[in-house]
Phi, psi and omega in degrees: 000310185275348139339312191279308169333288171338280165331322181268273198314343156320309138284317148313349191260030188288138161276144211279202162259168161314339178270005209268338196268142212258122176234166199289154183301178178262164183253108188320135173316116180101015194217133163272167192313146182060012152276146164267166218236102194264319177233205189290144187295158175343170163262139195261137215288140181273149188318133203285155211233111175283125154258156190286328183013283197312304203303322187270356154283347175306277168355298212269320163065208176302008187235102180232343192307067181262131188255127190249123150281114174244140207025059181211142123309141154277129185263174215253004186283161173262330189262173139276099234245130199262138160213162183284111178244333166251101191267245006260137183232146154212167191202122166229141211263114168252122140291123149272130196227126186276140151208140210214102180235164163260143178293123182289330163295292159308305154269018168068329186224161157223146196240157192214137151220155168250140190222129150250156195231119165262136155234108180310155152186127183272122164222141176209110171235148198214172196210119308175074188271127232213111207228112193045065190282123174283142188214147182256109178290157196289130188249123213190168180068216179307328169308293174341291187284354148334252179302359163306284236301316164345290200275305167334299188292301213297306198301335197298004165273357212062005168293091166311093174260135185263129196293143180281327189297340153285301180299352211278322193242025119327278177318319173277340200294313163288348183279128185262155174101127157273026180236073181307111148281082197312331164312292186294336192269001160286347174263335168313308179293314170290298171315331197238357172221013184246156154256319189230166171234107216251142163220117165234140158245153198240178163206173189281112173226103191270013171270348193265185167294311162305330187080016142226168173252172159236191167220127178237156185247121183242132189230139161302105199277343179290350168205010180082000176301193129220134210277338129206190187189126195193166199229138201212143164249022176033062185274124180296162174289164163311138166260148195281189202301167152236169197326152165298146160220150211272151182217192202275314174282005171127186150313123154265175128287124153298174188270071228298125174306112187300180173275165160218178200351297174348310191271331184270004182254302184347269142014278187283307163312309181305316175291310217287324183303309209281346173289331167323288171313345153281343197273312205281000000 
């Protein structure tokens, strides 16, 4: 019996190996060594969001030239349609009266004649009014920074945007006549200074972030195809939590920052990219 007692104490006091043997744990990533360890290890930094940039400047190569409408359409008349707004006529009646004598002391007599004249006169002036004339609307407040922000991502694609209202009057510095057809030198102004033609329009969506969606059009200007077209509330991702800050009641968490404009023209630039690039 005390043999076998031994024996068991023997083994046990045999020394184990070193991987076999009990070590202080390692210390979670962000925490130094020989601290306890009060919360979860760090959050592993999130993955960079692949943009489209390189590829749709690949893509797109020398036809980079894009005229943007904003909150506009192209409209389909070809002409420009004109009316006569001022007529004026007048006609007026003159007498002349002649006279023609001899002194009665000297030659004995005096002679009188009268020449009456009627005389006409036609004036007609007139002035030229321009009825439903393409006009590109004022764009202003929040839409305004909209589309700074918009054309801002899109050129890192390599999008040249051409204004439309300079080439227009590019396109026109030559046309003569007083009746212009303002239809034509804008198609003119497109054909000659674009490759696409971008239209975005928005409407009142009180679910989005923004409070409108839009819908945008992309047109090929060299044969009229379209190149795509889809409808978006550019909604931004959810933003994460924000920090504990210390307040009167203890730690709190902030309130996660809504989005703004910045984020919802990214957003739509950013889709607008990536549809391209499947499109083009």
């Amino acid at each position: 019996m005390h043999k076998a007692v031994l024996a068991l104490l023997g083994v046990a006091l045999v020394p184990l190996p070193a991987a076999a043997q009990w070590r202080e744990p390692a210390p979670a990533p962000g925490y130094r060594a020989g601290q306890p360890v009060v919360l979860g290890p760090a959050a592993a930094p999130e993955t960079a969001e692949a943009l489209p940039w390189e590829a749709l400047r690949q893509q797109l190569g020398k036809r980079n030239r894009v005229m943007l409408f904003w909150e506009a359409e192209l409209e389909g008349e070809v002409a420009t349609r004109y009316r006569e707004v001022e007529t004026l006529d007048r006609h007026g009646h003159a007498a002349v009266t002649r006279s023609e004598g001899v002194d009665r002391d000297r030659h004995g007599h005096v002679g009188t004649s009268v020449a009456g004249a009627d005389a006409g006169m036609h004036q007609r002036s007139e002035r030229f009014l321009e009825a439903e004339a393409p006009a590109a609307p004022r764009v202003e407040g929040e839409s305004r920074q909209i589309r700074a922000h918009f054309m801002e991502q899109l050129r890192q694609g390599g999008v040249r945007f051409i204004d439309r209202a300079l080439a227009t009057r590019l396109a026109g510095a030559a046309v003569e006549g007083e009746r212009p057809n303002v239809h034509a030198i804008e198609t003119r102004a497109l054909a000659g200074h674009a490759d696409y033609l971008l239209q975005v329009t928005s409407a009142v969506d009180l679910q989005s972030a923004s409070g409108r969606a839009f819908h945008v059009v992309l047109l090929d200007v060299a044969d009229g195809g379209t190149v795509l077209e889809f409808h978006t509330q550019a909604a931004p991702p959810a933003a994460a939590p924000g920090r504990y800050v210390a307040t009167a009641n203890g730690f709190e968490r902030q309130a996660a920052a809504a989005p703004g404009l910045a984020d919802v023209a990214r957003v739509l630039a950013l889709e607008t990219a990536r549809r391209m690039q499947g499109a083009l």
